[in-house]
Backbone atoms as SQL, in Angstrom:
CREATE TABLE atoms (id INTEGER PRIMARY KEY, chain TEXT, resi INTEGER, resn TEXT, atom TEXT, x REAL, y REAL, z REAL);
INSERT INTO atoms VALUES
  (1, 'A', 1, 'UNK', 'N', -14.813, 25.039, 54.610),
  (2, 'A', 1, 'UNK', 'CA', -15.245, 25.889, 55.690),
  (3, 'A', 1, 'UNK', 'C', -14.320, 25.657, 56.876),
  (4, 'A', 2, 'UNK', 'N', -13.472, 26.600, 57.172),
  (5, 'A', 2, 'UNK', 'CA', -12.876, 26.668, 58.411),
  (6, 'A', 2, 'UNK', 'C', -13.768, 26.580, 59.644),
  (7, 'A', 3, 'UNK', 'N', -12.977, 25.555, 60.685),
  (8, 'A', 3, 'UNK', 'CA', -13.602, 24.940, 62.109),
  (9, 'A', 3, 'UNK', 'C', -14.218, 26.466, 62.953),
  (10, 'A', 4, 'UNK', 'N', -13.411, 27.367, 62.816),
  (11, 'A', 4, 'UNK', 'CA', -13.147, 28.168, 63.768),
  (12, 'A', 4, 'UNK', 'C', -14.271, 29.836, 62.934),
  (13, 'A', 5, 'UNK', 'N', -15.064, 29.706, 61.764),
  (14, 'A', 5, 'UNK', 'CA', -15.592, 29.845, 61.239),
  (15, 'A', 5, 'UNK', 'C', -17.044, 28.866, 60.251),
  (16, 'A', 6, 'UNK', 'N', -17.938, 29.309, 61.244),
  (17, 'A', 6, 'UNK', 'CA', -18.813, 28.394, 61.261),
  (18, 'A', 6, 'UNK', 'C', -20.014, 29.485, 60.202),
  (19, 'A', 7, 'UNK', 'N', -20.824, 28.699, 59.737),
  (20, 'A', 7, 'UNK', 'CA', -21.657, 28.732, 58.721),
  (21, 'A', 7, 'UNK', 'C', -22.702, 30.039, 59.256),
  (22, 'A', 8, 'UNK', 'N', -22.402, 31.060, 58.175),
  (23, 'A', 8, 'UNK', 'CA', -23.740, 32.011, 58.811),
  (24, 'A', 8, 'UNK', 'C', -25.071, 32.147, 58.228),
  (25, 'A', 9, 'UNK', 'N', -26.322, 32.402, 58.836),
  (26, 'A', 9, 'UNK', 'CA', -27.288, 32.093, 58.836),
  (27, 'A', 9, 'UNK', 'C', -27.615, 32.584, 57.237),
  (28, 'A', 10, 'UNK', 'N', -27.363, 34.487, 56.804),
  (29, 'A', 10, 'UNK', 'CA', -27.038, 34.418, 55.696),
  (30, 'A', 10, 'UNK', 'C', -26.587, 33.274, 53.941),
  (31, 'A', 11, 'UNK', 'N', -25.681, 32.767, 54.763),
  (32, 'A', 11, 'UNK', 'CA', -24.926, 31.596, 53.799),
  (33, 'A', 11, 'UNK', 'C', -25.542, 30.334, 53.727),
  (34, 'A', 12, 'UNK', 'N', -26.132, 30.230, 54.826),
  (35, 'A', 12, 'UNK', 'CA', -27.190, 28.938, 54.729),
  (36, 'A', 12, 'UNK', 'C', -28.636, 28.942, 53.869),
  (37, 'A', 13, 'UNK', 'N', -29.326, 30.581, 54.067),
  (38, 'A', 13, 'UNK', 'CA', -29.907, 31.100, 53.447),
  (39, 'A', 13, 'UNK', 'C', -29.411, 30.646, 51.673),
  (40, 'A', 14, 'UNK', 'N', -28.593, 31.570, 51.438),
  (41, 'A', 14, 'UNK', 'CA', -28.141, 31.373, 49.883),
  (42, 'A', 14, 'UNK', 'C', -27.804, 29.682, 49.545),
  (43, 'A', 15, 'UNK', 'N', -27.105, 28.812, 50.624),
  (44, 'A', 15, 'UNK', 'CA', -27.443, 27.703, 49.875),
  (45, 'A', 15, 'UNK', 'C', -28.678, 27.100, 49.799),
  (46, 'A', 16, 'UNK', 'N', -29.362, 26.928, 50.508),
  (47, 'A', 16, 'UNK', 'CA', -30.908, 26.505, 50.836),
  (48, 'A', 16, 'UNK', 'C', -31.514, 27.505, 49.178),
  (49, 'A', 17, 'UNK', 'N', -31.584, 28.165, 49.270),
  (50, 'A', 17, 'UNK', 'CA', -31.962, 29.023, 48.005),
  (51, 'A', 17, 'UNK', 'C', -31.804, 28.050, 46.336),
  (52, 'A', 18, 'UNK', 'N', -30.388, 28.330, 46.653),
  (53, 'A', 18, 'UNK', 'CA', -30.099, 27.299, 45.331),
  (54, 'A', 18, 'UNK', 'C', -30.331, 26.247, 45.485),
  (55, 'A', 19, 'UNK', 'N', -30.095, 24.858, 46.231),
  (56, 'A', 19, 'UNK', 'CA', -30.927, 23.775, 46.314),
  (57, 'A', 19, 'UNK', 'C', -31.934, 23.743, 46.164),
  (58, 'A', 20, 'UNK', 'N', -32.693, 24.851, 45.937),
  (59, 'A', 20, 'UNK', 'CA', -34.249, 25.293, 45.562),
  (60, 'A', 20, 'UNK', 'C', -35.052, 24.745, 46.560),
  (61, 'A', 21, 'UNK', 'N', -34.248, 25.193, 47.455),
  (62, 'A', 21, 'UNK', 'CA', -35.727, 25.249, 48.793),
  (63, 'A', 21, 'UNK', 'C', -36.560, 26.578, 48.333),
  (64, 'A', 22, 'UNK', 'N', -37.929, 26.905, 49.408),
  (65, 'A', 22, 'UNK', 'CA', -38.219, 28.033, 49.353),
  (66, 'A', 22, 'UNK', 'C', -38.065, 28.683, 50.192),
  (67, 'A', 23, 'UNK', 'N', -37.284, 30.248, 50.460),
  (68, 'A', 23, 'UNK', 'CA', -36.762, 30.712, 51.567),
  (69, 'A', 23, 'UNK', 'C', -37.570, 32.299, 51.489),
  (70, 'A', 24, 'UNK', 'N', -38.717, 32.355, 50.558),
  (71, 'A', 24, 'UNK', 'CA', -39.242, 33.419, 50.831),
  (72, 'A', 24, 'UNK', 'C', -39.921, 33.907, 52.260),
  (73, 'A', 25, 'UNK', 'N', -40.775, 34.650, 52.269),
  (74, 'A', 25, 'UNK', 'CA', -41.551, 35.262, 53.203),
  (75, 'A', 25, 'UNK', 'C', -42.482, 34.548, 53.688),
  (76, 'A', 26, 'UNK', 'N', -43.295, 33.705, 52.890),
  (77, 'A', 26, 'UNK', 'CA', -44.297, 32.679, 53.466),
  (78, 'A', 26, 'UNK', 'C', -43.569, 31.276, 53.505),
  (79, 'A', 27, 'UNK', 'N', -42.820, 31.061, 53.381),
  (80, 'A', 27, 'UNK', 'CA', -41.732, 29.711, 53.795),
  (81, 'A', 27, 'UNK', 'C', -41.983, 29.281, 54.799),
  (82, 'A', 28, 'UNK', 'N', -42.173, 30.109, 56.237),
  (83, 'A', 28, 'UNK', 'CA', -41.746, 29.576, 57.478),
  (84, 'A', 28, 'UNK', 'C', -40.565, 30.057, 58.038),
  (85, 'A', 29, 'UNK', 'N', -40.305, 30.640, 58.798),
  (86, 'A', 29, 'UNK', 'CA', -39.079, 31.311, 59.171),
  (87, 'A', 29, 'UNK', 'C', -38.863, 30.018, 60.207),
  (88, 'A', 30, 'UNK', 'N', -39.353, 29.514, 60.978),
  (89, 'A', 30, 'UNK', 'CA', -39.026, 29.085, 61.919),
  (90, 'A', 30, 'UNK', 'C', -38.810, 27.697, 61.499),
  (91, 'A', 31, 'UNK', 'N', -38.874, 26.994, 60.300),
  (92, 'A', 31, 'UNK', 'CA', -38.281, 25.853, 59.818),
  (93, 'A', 31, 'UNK', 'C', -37.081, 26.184, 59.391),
  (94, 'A', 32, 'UNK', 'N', -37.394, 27.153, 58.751),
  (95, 'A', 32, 'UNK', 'CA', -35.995, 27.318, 58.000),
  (96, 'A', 32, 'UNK', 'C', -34.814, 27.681, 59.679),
  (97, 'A', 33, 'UNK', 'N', -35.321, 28.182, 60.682),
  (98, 'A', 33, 'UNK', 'CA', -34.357, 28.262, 61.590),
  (99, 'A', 33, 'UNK', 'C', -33.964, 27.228, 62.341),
  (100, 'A', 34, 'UNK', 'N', -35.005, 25.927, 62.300),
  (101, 'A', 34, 'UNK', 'CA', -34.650, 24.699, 63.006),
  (102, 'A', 34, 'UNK', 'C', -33.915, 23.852, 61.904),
  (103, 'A', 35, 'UNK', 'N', -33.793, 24.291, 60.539),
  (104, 'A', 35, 'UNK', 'CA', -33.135, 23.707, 59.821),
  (105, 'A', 35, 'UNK', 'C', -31.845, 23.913, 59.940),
  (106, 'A', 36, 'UNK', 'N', -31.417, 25.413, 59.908),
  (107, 'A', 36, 'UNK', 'CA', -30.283, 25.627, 59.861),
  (108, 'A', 36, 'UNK', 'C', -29.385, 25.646, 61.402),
  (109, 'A', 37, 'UNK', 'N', -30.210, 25.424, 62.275),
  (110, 'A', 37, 'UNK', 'CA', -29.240, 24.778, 63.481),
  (111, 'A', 37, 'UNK', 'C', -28.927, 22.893, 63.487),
  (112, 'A', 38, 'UNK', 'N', -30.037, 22.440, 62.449),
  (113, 'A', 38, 'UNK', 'CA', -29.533, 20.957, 62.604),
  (114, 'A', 38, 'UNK', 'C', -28.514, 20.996, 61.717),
  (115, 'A', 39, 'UNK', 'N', -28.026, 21.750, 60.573),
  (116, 'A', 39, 'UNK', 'CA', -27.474, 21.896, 59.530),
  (117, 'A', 39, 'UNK', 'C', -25.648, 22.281, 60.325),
  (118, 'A', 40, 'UNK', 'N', -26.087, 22.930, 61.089),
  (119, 'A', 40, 'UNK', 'CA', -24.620, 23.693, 61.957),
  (120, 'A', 40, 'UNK', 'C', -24.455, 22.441, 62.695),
  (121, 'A', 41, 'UNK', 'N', -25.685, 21.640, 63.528),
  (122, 'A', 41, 'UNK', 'CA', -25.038, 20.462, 64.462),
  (123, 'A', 41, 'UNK', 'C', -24.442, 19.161, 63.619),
  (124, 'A', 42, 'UNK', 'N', -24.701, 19.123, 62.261),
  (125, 'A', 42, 'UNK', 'CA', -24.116, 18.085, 61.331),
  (126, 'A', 42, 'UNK', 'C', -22.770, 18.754, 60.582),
  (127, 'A', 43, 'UNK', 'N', -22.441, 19.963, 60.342),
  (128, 'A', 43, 'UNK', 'CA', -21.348, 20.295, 60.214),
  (129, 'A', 43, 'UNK', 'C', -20.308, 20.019, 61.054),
  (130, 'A', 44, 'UNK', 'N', -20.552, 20.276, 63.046),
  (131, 'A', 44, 'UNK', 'CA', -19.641, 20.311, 63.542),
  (132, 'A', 44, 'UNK', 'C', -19.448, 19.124, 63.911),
  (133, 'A', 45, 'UNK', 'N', -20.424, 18.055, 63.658),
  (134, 'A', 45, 'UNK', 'CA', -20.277, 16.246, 63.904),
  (135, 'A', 45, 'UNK', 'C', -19.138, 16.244, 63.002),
  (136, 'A', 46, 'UNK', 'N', -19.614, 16.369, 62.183),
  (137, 'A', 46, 'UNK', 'CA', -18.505, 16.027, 60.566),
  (138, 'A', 46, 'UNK', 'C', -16.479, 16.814, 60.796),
  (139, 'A', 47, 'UNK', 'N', -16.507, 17.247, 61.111),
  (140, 'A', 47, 'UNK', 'CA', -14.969, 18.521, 61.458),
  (141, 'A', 47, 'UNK', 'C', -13.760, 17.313, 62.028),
  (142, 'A', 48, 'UNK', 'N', -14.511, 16.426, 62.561),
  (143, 'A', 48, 'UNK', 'CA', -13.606, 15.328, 63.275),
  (144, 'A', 48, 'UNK', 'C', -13.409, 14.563, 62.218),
  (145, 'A', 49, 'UNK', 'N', -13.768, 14.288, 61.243),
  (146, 'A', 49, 'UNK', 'CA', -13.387, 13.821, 59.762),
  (147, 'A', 49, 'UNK', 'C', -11.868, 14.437, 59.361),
  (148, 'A', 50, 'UNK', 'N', -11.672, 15.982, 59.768),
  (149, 'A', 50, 'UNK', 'CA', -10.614, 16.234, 59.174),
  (150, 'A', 50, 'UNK', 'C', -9.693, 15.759, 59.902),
  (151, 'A', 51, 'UNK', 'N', -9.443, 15.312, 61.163),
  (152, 'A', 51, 'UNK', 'CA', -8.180, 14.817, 62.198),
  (153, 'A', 51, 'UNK', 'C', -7.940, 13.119, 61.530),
  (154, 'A', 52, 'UNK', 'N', -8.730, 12.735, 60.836),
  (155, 'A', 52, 'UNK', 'CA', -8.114, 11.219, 60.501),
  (156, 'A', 52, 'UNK', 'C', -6.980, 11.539, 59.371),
  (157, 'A', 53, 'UNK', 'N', -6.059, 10.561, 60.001),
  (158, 'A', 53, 'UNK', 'CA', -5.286, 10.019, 58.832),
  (159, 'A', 53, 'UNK', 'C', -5.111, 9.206, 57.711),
  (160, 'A', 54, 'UNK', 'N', -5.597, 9.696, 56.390),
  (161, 'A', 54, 'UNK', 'CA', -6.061, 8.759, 55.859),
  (162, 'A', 54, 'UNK', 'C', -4.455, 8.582, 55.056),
  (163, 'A', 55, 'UNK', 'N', -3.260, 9.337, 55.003),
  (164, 'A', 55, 'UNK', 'CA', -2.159, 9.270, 54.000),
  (165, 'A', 55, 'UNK', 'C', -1.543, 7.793, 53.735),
  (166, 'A', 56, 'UNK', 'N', -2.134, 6.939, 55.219),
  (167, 'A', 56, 'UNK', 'CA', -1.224, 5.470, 54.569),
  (168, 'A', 56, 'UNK', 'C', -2.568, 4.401, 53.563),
  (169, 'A', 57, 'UNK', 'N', -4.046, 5.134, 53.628),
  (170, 'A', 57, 'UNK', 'CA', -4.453, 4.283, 52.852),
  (171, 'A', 57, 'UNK', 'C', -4.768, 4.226, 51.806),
  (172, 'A', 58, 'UNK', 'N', -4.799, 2.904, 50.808),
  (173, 'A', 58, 'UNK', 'CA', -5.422, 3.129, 49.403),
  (174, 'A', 58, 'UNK', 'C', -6.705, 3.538, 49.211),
  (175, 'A', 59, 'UNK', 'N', -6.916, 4.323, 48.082),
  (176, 'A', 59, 'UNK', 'CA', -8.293, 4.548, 47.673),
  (177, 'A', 59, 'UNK', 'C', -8.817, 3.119, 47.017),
  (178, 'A', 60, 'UNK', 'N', -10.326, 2.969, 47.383),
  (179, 'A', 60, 'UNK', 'CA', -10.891, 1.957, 47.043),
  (180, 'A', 60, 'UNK', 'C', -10.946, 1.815, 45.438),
  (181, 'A', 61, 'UNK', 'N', -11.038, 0.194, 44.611),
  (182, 'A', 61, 'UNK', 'CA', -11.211, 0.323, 43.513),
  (183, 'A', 61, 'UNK', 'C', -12.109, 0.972, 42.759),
  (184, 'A', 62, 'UNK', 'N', -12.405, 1.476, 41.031),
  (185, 'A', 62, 'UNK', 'CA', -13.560, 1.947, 41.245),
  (186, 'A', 62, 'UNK', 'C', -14.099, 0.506, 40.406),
  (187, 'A', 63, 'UNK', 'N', -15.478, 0.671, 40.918),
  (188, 'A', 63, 'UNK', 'CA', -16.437, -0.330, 40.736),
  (189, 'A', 63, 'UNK', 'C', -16.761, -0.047, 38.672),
  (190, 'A', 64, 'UNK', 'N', -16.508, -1.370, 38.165),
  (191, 'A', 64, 'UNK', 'CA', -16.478, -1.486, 36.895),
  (192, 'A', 64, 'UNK', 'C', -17.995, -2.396, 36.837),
  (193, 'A', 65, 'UNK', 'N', -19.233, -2.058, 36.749),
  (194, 'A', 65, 'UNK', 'CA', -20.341, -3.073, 35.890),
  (195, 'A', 65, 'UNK', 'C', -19.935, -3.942, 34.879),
  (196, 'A', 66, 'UNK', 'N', -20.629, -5.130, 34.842),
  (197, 'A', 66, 'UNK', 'CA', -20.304, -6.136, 33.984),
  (198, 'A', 66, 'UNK', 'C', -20.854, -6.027, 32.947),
  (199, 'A', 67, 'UNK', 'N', -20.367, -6.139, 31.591),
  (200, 'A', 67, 'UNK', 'CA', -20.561, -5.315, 30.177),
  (201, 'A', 67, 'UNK', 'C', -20.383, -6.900, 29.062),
  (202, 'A', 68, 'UNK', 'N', -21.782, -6.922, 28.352),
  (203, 'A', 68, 'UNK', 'CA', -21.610, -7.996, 28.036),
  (204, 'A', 68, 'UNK', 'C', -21.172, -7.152, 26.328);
């Protein structure tokens, strides 16, 4: 999702949908609208994620369980 293109209420709709919320008619409109503004204020927290530089570091090992 581009910074400068932010999530529309529509699109939040359709994902909320498939995560199998319920987004019908007796849902609650007004959860589903306080949802999808906390949903937009955790997107645009997150956007400052893309300005780090991560190119000089290693990816962590992956974790192997002990296998008798």
């Amino acid at each position: 999702m581009a910074a400068d293109n932010p999530m529309t209420y529509d699109a939040f709709l359709s994902l909320a949908q498939n995560a199998g919320l319920d987004i019908g008619p007796g849902a609650g409109d007004a959860h589903m609208e306080e949802l999808y503004s906390y949903v937009k204020a955790v997107l645009a927290s997150l956007r400052s994620l893309n300005e780090l530089d991560v190119s000089q570091a290693e990816p962590d090992m992956a974790f192997m369980p002990f296998r008798e």
